[in-house]
N, C-alpha and C positions, 0 to 999 in steps of 0.2 A: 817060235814062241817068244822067244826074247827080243824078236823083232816087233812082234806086237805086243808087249809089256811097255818098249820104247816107246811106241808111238801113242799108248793111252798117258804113259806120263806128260807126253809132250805136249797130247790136248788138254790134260789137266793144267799144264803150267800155263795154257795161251789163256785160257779159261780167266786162272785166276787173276793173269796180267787184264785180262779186257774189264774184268769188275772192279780192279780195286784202284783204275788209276784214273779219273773223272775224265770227264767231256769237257772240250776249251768251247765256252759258250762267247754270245756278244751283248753287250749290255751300254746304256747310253744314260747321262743325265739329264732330265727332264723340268722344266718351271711353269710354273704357273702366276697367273695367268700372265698371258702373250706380252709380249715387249711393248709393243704400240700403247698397248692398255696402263704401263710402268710412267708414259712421259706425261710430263704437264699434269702432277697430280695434286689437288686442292690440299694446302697445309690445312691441319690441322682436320683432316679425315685420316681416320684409321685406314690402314694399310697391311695384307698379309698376302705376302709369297711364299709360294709353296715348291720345293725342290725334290724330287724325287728320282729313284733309282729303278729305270725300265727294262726290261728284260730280266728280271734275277726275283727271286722268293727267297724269302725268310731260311724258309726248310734250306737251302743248297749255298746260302752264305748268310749264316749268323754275323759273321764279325764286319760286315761293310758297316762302312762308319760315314756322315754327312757332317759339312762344317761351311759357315757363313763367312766371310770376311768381306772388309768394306776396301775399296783402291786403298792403298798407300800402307793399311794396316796389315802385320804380320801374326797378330794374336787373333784367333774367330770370334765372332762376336758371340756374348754368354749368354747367360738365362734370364737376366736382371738389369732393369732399365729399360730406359725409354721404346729403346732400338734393341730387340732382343731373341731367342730362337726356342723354339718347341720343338719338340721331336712328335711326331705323327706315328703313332701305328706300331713296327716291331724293328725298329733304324732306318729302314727305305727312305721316310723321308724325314725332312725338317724345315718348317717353316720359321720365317721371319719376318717378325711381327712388328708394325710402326704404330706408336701409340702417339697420335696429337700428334704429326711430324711436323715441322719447320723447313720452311728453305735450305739450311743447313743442311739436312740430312739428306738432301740430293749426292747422288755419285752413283759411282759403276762398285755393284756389289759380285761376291765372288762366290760360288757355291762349288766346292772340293766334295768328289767323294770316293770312297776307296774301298776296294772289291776284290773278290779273287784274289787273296795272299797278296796284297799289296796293288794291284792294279789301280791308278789313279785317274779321274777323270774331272774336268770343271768345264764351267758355263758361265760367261760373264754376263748381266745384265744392269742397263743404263736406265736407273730410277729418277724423277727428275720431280721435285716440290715447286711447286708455284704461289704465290702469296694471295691465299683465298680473299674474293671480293666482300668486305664488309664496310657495312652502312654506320657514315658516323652519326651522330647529333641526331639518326634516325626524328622526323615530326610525322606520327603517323595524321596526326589534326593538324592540318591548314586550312587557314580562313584569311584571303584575300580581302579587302574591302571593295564591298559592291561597286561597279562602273571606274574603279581606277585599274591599273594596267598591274597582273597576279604574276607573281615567282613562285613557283611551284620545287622544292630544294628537294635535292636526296641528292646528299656527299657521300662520294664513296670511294673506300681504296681500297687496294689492290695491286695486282700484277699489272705492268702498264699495256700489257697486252689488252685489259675489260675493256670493253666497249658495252656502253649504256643505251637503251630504247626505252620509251615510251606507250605505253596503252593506257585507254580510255573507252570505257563502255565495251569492252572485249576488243578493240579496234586499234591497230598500231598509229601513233601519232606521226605524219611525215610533218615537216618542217613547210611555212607557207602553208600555199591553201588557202580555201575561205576564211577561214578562223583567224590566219595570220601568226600561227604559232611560232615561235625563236626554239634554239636551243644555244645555251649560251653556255661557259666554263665547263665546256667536255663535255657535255652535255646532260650535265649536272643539275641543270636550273631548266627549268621548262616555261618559257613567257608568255601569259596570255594577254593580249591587250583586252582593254575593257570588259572587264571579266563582270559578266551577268550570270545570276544564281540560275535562272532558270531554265540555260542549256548547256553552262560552266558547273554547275553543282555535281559531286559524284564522286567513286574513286579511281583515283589514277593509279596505275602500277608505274613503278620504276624498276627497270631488268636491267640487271648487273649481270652480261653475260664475258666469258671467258674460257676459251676452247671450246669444250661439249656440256661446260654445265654452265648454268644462270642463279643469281638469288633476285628476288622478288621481295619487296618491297610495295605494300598497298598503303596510298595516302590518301586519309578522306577529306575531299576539298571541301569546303561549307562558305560560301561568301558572307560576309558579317559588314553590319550598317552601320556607321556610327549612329545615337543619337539623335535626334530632333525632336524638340520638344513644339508637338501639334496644339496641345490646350493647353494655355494657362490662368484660370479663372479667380479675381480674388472679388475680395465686397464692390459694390459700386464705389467707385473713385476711392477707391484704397481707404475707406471708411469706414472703421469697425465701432462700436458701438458701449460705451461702457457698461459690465456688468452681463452684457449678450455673450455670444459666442461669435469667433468670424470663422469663416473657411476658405482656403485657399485650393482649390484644386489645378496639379500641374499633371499633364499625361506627355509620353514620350512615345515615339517610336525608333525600332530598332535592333537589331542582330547581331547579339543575341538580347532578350527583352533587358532592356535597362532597369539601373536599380537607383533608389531615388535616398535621396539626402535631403536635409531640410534642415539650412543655416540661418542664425539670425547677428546681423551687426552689434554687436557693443564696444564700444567704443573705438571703433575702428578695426575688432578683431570680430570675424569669425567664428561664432561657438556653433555645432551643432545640438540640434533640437534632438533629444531622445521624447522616446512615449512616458509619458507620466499623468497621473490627474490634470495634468493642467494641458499636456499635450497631448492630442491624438494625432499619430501618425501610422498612415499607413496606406500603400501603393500610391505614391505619389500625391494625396488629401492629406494634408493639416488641416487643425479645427484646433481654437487657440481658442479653452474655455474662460468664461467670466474676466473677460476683458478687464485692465486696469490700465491707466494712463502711461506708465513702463511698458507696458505690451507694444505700446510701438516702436515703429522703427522698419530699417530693410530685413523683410524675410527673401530670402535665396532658395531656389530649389534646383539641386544638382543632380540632374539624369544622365548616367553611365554605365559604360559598359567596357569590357576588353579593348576595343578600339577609340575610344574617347568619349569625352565629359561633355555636355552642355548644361548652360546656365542660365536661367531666367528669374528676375527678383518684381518686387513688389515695396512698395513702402508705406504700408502701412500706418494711418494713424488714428487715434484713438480720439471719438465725438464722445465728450465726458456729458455725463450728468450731473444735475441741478445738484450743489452742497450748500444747505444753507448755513449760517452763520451762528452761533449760538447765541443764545434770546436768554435773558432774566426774567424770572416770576417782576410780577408789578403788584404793587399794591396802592389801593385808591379808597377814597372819604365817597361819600357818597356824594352825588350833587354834581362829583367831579370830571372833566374831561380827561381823556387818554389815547395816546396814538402807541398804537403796537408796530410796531416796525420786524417787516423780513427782509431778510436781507441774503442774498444766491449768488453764484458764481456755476458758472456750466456752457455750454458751447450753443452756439444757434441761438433760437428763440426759446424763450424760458415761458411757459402760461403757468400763472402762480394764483393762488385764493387761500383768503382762512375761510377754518369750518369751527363752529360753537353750538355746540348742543344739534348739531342734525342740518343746522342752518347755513348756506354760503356767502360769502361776499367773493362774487366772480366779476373782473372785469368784461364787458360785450364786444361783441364783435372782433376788430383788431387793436380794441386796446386790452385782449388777453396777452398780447406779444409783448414782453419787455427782455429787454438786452440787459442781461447778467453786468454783473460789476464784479472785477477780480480783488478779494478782501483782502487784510490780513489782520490780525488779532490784538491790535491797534486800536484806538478809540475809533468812534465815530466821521473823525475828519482826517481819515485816512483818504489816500489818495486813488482816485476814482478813472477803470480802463474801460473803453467800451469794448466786447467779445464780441466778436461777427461768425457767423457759421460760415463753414466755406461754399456756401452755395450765394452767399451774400454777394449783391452787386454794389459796385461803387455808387449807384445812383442811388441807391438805397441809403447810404453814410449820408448823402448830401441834402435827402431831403429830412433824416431824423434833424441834422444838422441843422437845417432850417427852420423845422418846427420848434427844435428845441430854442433857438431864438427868436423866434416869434409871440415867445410863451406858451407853449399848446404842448409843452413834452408831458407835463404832469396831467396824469389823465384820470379822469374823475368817473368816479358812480355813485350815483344818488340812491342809498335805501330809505330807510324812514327818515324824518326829521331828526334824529340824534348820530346818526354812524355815515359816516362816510367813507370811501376807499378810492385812494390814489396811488397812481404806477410813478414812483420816481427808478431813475436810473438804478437799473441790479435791486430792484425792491419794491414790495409795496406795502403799503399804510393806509390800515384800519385807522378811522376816527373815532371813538364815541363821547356824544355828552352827555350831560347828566347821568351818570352812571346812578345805577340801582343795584338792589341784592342780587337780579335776578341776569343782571351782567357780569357774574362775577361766575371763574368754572374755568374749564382750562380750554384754550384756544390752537387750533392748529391750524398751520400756515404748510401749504401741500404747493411744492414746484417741480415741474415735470418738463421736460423736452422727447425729441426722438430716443435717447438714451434710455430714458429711463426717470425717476422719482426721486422726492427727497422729500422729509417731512419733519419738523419739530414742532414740541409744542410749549406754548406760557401759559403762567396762572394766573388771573387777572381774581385777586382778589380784595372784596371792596369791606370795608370795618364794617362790623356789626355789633350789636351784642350775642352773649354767648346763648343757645339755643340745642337742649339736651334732645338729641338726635338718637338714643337708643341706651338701657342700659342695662345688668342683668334682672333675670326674673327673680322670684323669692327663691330662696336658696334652704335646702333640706340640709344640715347636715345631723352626724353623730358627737355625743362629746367627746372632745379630743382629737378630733378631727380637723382638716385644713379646710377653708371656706377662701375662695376667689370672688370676690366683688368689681364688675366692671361699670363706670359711663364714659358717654362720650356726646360730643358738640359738634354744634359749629359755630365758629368764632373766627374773628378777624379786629381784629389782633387774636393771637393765641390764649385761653384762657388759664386764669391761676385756679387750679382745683385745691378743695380742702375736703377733707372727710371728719362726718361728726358720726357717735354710734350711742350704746345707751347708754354710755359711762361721759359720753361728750366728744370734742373734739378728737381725733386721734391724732397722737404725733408717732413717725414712724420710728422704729428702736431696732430694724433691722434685722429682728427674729420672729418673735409673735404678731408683729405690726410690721408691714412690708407695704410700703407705699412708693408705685413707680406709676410717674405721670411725664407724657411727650406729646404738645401739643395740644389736639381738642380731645387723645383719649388720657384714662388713669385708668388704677387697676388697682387694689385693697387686696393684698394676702392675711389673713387670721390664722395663727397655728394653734392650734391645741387649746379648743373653744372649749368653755366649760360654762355652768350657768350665767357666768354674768356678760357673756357675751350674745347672748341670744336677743331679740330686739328688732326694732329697726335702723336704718342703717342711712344717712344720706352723704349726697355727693353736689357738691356745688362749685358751680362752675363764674368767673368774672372776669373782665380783660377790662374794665375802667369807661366801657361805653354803654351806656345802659345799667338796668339793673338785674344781679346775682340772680343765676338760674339752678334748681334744685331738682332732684331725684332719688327719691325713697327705694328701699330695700329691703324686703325683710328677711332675717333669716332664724328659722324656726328648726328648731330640737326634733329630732325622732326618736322616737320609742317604738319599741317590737311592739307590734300593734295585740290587742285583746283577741281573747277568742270566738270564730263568729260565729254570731246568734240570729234568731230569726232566720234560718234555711229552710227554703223553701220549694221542692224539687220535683214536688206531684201534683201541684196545683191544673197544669197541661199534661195531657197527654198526646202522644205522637205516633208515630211507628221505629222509627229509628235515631230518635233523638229528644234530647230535652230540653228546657226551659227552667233555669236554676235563676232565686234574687236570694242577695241577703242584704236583710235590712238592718242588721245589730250595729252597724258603723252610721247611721244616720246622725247620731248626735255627736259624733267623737269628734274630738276637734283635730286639723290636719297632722299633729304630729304623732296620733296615733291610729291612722288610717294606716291602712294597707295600699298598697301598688298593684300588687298582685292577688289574684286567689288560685288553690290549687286544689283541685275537685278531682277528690279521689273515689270512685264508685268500684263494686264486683257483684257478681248474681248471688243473689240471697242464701242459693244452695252449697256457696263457696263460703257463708262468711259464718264466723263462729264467734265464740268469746275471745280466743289468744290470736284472732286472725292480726296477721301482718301487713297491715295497710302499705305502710310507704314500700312494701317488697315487691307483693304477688298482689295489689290491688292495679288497674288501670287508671291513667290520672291523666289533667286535662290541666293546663294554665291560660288563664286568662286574665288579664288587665281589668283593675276593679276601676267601677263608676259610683256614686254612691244614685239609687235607683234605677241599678239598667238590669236589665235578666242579661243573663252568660248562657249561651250553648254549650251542651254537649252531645259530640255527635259518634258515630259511627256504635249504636247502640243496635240492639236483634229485636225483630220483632215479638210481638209475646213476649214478654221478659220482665222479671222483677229486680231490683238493682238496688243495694244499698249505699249509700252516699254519706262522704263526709268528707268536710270542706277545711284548709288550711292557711292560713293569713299570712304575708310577706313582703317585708317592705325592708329598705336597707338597712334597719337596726336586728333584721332577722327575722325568724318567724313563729307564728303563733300556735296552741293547742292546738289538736284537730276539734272539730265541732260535734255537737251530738250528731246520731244518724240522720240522715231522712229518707225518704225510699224513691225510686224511679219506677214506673211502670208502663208500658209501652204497648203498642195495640196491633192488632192485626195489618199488616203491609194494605198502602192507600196507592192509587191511581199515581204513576210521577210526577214530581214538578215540573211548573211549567218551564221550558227550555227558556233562556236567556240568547238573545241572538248578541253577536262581539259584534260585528263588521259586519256589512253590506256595501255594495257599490256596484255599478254597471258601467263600462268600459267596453270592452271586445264579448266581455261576454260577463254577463251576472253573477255574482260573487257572494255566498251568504255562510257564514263562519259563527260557532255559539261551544257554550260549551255544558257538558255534560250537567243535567238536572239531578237533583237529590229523586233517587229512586224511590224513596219512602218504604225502603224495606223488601222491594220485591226488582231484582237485575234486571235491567231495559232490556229489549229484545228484538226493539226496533224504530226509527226513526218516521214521518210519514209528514211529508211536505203538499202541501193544496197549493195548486197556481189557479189563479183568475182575471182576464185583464177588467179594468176598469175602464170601461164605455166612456161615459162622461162624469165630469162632477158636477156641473150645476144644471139639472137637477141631475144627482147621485144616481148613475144607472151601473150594473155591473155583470156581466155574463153569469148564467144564470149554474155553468156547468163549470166544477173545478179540474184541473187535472193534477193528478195525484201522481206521487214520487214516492216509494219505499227506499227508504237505507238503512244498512246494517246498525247496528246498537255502537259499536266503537267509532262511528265517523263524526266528524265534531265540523265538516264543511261539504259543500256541491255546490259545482259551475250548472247554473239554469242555462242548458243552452236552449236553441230553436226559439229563444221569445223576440218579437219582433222589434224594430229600431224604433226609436220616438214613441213608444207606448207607455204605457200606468200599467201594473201588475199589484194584485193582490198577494202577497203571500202569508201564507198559515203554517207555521211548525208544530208538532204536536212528536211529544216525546209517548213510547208504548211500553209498557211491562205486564206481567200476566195479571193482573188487577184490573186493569183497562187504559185506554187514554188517558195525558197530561191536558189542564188546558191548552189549548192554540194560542205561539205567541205571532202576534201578525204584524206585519211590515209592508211599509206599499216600497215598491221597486219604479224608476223611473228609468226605462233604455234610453240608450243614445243612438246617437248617429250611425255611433261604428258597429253597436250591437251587431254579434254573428256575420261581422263583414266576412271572416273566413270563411265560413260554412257557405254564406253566400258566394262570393267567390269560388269556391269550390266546386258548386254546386252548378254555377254558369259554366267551371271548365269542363265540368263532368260530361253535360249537355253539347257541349262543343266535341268534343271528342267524338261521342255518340253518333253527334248528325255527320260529321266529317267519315267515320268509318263507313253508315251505311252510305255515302256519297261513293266513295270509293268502290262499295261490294254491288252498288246496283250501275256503275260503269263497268266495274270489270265484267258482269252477268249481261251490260248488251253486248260489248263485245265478243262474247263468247257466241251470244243468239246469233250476230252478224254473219258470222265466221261460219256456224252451222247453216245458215241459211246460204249462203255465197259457194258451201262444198258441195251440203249433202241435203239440199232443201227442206231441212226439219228448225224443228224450235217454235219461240213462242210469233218470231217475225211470218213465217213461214203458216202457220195457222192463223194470222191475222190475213194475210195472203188472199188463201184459200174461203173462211170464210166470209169476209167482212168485203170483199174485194170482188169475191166471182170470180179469180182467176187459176188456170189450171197449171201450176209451176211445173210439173211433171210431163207435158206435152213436148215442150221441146226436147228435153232430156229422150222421151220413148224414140223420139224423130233421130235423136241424133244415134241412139243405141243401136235403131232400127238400119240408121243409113250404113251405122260401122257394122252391121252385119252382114250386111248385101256386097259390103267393100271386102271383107272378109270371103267371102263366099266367093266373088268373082277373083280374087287372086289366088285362089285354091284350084279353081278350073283351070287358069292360067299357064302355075304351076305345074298342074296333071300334063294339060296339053302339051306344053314343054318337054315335059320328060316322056310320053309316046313318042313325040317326034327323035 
């Protein structure tokens, strides 16, 4: 028993030693990723190795611990910084991490780790940084110049290990070749001779490669032109025009499209033209408005682009227009002679004439041309240039030259026996003699070239006596009032005015007498008239030749006129209106007249004893005559009307007048229509306007046409044709009447009472009459015949066709009856014969297949 008590203890003890004293395992350190993958790695790519512990779990060794170090270093690298380590998962492993590495951080890294109660284990590995390829000065845009020899650039540094290639349209570039391609400074620059856009154009890659990886680089080539300027167009012979406009047009070609400038010379410098009113600029046109003698000079136009400038100029100069000279008024006795003299300066040939009153003095032929003289403001014997246009030839100098010594330069034109007109140098001269009134008035001397005009005028006035030419009419006023009195003349010399009134002469005193005279007119102010200035009034005019000319005036007092008598309002009756006189002003003298009268009426059922005329009565003004009847309109038919009349004139106005009465009649047939306008052009035109309905609304208009056969003797269709239009229409185009005809027309206005008279009008067509319609009417027809032309080709065609397949249609019955022939016989013939062909390859067939 005790032997076996021993031996359970024993197994109990083996027991507890086999559980509680662990298993010696094997365990290894581990990296990631592989070595190979660690060399030649791009600076400045991120970087993460991973170090772990194989063979061993968390659960069976907590405490293993992982640590980083770099060669040389005895501290592990930490958690912070560039070059730094994480712990992965539950301490197995830890990685170390390169953030943006450098050259610099190449070396042999160490990774320690430590297990099993101190068991230590490492793993060196050799990390190695390379100096990643990058593109300096990167031009992703190059543009060679067309047809010269291209450098294609992409600098690159790097590890001196890169090595750079070339592609092109997906295609690696070899060196040589048809193309002739270089590669020159490492092969950095890519040379293309004679580089053409149209199979040089495109992009190129530049591969910047370096062990297992590349950077790419696309450059997009574009070939670029300099400049050339194709057009450049200015005025003919650089000759612009005073007062005109010129235009300059410059075009370029070039790549990329050139941009235009537009310089002009002063004074040896330079300025550029911007757009303003005076300048239009814009894609290579100038237009240089309203030309002035500074406007010329060199204009330049610079077309440019990235790759260079060109320049093209022009020199512009400026063909002035005729300036003539400035002229003094003349003044001449009668009897007397006078030379008017003009006098121009201006370029070319100058055609010069005076006009007077409507009339010309033009030199004929070619003695319209005289050659300008350059003036200046000097007397008359200033010194005299001859100005040639520049189209002028030397032979041309030599023979005026000739002429002009020969005596023949002064060139004459004969009008009537008193004026005559000569061409001297830069001028011409008007003669006239014996001057009269009726030569006296202002003259104008007109000189023109290619440029343009010029014109001033003189006043040739000849002495007269003085001759009252207008003055005012009798003059109304009030007492106390201001009164304007004017006359005027014509006189030569100017005359001396005096004013006499009913107190006598007047002398002016600045206040109540205001007398301002210039010339042939005056002008009399009166303030604050009171009786004794009422009267007549004269104005007399003298200059010392002849004798004193006179013109009366009178000016008459007003008074608020009396109140009017004799109204007289039912003498006529109407339907809608009436016929008002009043005679009570017949004898009054003007300053107690009326201006006006104010005819106030309302219907008799309206008017009472306290009735209020000027409120609720209807009233009517009209401008008084002395015996003329006054309308008043817009009155209702049947109706009785009380009337009362009111007087006014600018001293104010007068009582009202006794009553009188209006009475007005049953609505009458309308007035006759008044026709405005008629005319016949394209088409006949007749325009009136609305008649007085006489109490009952139009309802409708109604036009007669009839042409007129002949006139002598008077014949005329005997039938009208008749036109209804509505009551509002006040015009209608006659169309459809024939060209070159007579037409009667009759208008006739309607209202329910009956017809207006007819107002009648003859119409004479023309030429054009209804040219549209007619026209129209030919294309209408045209149309017409062309379609059925078309539908009865298309219809035989169609017959053809049927007759050619299936022998039917209309061809096919003309055939048959008209012909005698049987179109269907050979058809039976042939159906007949494919039968028997049929039939016999059927027996054929049988026989065949027995056998």
């Amino acid at each position: 028993m005790s032997i076996l008590m021993a031996m359970m203890v024993c197994c109990l003890l083996i027991h507890s030693l086999i559980f509680s004293i662990p298993l010696v395992q094997g365990w290894i350190v581990h990296t990631s990723p592989p070595n190979e993958h660690l060399l030649n790695r791009k600076s400045g790519e991120n970087l993460m190795v991973v170090c772990s512990i194989e063979g061993l779990t968390f659960d069976t060794e907590p405490d293993a611990s992982i640590d980083w170090y770099k060669y040389g270093h005895n501290r592990p690298i930490g958690r912070m910084g560039r070059v730094m380590t994480l712990t992965k998962g539950k301490a197995l492993s830890k990685q170390i991490m390169f953030v943006k590495p450098t050259v610099d951080d190449s070396g042999v890294y160490r990774c320690a780790a430590r297990a099993l109660g101190g068991e230590m284990q490492e793993k060196s590995i050799n990390i190695s940084f390379i100096r990643a390829a990058e593109f300096v000065d990167a031009q992703r845009e190059q543009h060679p110049q067309e047809g010269q020899d291209a450098e294609i650039v992409c600098h690159v540094s790097g590890d001196p290990s890169l090595e750079i290639f070339w592609q092109f349209n997906g295609n690696n570039i070899a060196e040589g070749g048809p193309r002739g391609y270089e590669f020159r400074d490492n092969n950095q620059v890519l040379f293309i001779p004679q580089f053409e856009s149209e199979q040089d154009d495109g992009e190129y890659l530049c591969n910047a490669a370096q062990f297992s990886s590349f950077e790419t680089l696309a450059i997009n080539v574009t070939a670029y032109a300099p400049p050339e300027i194709t057009v450049f167009e200015g005025p003919e012979f650089g000759r612009g025009y005073e007062g005109h406009s010129a235009q300059i047009q410059c075009q370029a070609v070039g790549k990329p499209k050139p941009e235009y400038k537009w310089h002009k010379n002063v004074d040896n410098l330079e300025e550029e033209i911007v757009a303003s009113d005076k300048y239009l600029v814009e894609n290579g046109l100038l237009i240089i408005h309203s030309l002035i003698p500074s406007d010329g000079g060199v204009y330049t136009c610079v077309a440019s682009n990235v790759v260079d400038e060109k320049r093209h100029s022009i020199n512009l100069t400026i063909f002035k227009r005729p300036r003539i000279k400035k002229m003094h008024n003349v003044t001449r006795e009668r009897g007397d002679s006078v030379d008017l003299r003009c006098s121009f300066t201006g370029d070319g040939v100058i055609k010069a004439k005076w006009v007077h009153q409507g009339e010309e003095w033009t030199l004929e032929g070619d003695q319209q041309e005289v050659r300008s003289e350059e003036y200046t403001d000097k007397d008359d014997g200033a010194s005299i240039t001859t100005i040639k246009g520049d189209d002028t030839r030397e032979s041309d100098l030599q023979n005026e030259t000739a002429n002009k010594d020969d005596g023949h330069f002064d060139k004459l034109k004969q009008e009537d026996s008193r004026t005559l007109l000569r061409a001297e140098e830069g001028a011409i001269v008007l003669s006239i003699e014996s001057l009269g009134e009726d030569d006296a008035g202002l003259y104008q001397c007109v000189a023109e070239n290619e440029a343009g005009s010029d014109r001033r005028s003189i006043y040739l006035a000849i002495t007269h006596e003085p001759t009252i030419t207008g003055h005012s009419d009798t003059q109304r006023a009030l007492a106390g009032s201001t009164v304007e009195l004017s006359c005027e003349a014509s006189a030569v010399p100017d005359p001396v005015w005096t004013w006499s009134g009913p107190q006598g002469v007047i002398e002016a005193d600045g206040t109540s007498r205001i007398i301002h005279s210039e010339g042939t007119f005056t002008k009399l102010m009166i303030a604050g008239t009171d009786e004794s200035d009422y009267g007549t009034y004269t104005c007399t005019a003298e200059n010392g030749i002849g004798s004193a000319v006179r013109a009366q005036i009178d000016v008459m007092q007003i008074f608020i006129p009396d109140t009017p008598s004799e109204v007289n309002c039912h003498e006529h009756i109407y339907p809608n209106f009436a016929t008002c006189r009043v005679d009570g002003f017949s004898d009054a003298d003007e300053g107690h007249r009326p201006t006006q009268l104010i005819f106030y009426y309302a219907k008799d059922t309206e008017v009472d004893r306290d009735f209020p005329w000027q409120f609720q009565a209807k009233n009517v003004t009209v401008p008084f005559a002395v015996g003329t009847a006054m309308r008043i309109s817009g009155l209702e038919p049947k109706s009785r009307y009380t009337v009362r009349v009111q007087a006014l004139n600018e001293a104010g106005e007068s009582d009202f007048s006794e009553s009188d009465f209006i009475e007005t009649t049953d609505p009458w047939a309308p007035e006759t229509p008044q026709v405005l306008h008629s005319e016949c052009l394209k088409v006949c035109t007749l325009s009136w306007r609305h008649p007085n309905d006489h109490g009952s609304p139009l309802t409708s208009y109604r036009i007669f046409v009839r042409e007129v056969l002949s006139e002598d003797p008077r014949e005329i269709a005997s039938d009208f044709d008749e036109v209804q239009l509505n009551a509002d229409q006040t015009s209608i185009d006659l169309k459809l009447l024939k060209p070159l005809r007579k037409y009667e027309i009759r208008l006739v206005a309607v209202n329910d009472v009956g017809n207006s008279n007819p107002y009648m009008v003859i119409l004479n067509t023309s030429e054009y009459t209804n040219e549209d319609q007619r026209g129209t009417t030919i294309s209408s027809t045209r149309i017409i015949l062309t379609v059925g032309f078309v539908l009865l080709f298309v219809l035989l065609v169609v017959d053809v066709i049927c007759f050619a397949t299936n022998r039917c249609g209309l061809l096919a019955c003309f055939c048959i009856n008209c012909l005698g022939r049987n179109i269907s016989s050979s058809k039976g013939k042939d159906i007949e014969r494919g039968s028997k062909s049929a039939e016999s390859n059927r027996l054929l067939n049988e026989g065949r297949t027995e056998v």
